[in-house]
N, C-alpha and C positions, 0 to 999 in steps of 0.2 A: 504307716502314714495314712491319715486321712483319705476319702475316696477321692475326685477332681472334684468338681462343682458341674452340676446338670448342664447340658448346653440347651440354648435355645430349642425351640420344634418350628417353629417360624419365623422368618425373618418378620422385622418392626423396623418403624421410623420414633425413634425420641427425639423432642423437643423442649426444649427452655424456653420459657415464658416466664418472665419476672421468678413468682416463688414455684412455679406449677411444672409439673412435669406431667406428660400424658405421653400413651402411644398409641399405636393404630396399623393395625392391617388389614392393607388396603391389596389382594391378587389381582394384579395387571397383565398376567399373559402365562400361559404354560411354557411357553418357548423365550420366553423372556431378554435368551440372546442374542436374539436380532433386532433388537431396538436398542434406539440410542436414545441417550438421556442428555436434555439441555435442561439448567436450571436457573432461576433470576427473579427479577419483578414483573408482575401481570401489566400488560398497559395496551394503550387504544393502537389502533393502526390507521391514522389518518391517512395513506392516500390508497387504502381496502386492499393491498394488494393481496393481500392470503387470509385476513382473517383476525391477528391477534398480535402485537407487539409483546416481546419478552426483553428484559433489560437486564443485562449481563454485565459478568465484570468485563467478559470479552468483547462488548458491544451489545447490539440492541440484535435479534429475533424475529422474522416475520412467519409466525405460525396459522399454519392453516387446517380448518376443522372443515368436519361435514357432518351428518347426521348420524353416523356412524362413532363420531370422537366420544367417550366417555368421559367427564367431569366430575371431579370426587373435590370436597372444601371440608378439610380438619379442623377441628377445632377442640378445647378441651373439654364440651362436652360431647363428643361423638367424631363421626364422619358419617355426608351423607351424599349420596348423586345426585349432581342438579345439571341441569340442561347447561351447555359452552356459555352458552350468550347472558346467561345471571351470575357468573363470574366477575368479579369485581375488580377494576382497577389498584395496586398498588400492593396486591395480596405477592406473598413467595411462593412460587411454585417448581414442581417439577414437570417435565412436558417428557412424553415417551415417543419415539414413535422414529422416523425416516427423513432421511436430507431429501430432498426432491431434485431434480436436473435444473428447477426454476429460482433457485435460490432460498426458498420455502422450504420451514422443517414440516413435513404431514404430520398432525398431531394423532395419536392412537388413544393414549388415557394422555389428562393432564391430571394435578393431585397438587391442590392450593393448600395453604396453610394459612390461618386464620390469627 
């Protein structure tokens, strides 16, 4: 019988886009399992309480950054890191990082999709 098929060397994110297919990897942490993953729509946080509104199926997100959070926006040509605050409204993202005792998810990497 034929050999298996190679397996991956790194884990990727694929996406569909109309005809496009691209992928991207993106290394957010060696330790990887102690962060939690919340995912959804990017959006404002009008009464500022943490920083960043995330819109879920499960409801809405109030994420919070500091200077420290990491910012990555895919797209199909590239990925690249850009500062929290030039994030854009309405993009999909994944957010990594910690529930806080405040109600606040502390964001670690966030990772928009374009």
């Amino acid at each position: 019988p034929p050999p298996p098929p190679p397996t991956p060397r790194f884990p990727y994110t694929t996406l569909f886009r109309s005809d496009v297919l691209f992928a991207a990897l993106i290394v957010i942490d060696t330790d990887a399992a102690r962060l939690a993953r919340v995912s959804g729509i990017l959006g404002s946080n009008p009464d500022g309480s943490c920083g960043l509104t995330l819109m879920g199926d499960g409801g809405d997100r109030s994420i919070r950054y500091d200077a420290g959070t990491r910012a990555y926006v895919v797209s199909t040509s590239g990925s690249e890191e850009v500062p929290v605050a030039d994030l854009r409204s309405n993009l999909a993202a994944d957010v990594f990082g910690a529930e806080a005792s405040d109600g606040c998810f502390n964001a670690e990497t966030i990772i928009a999709f374009e």
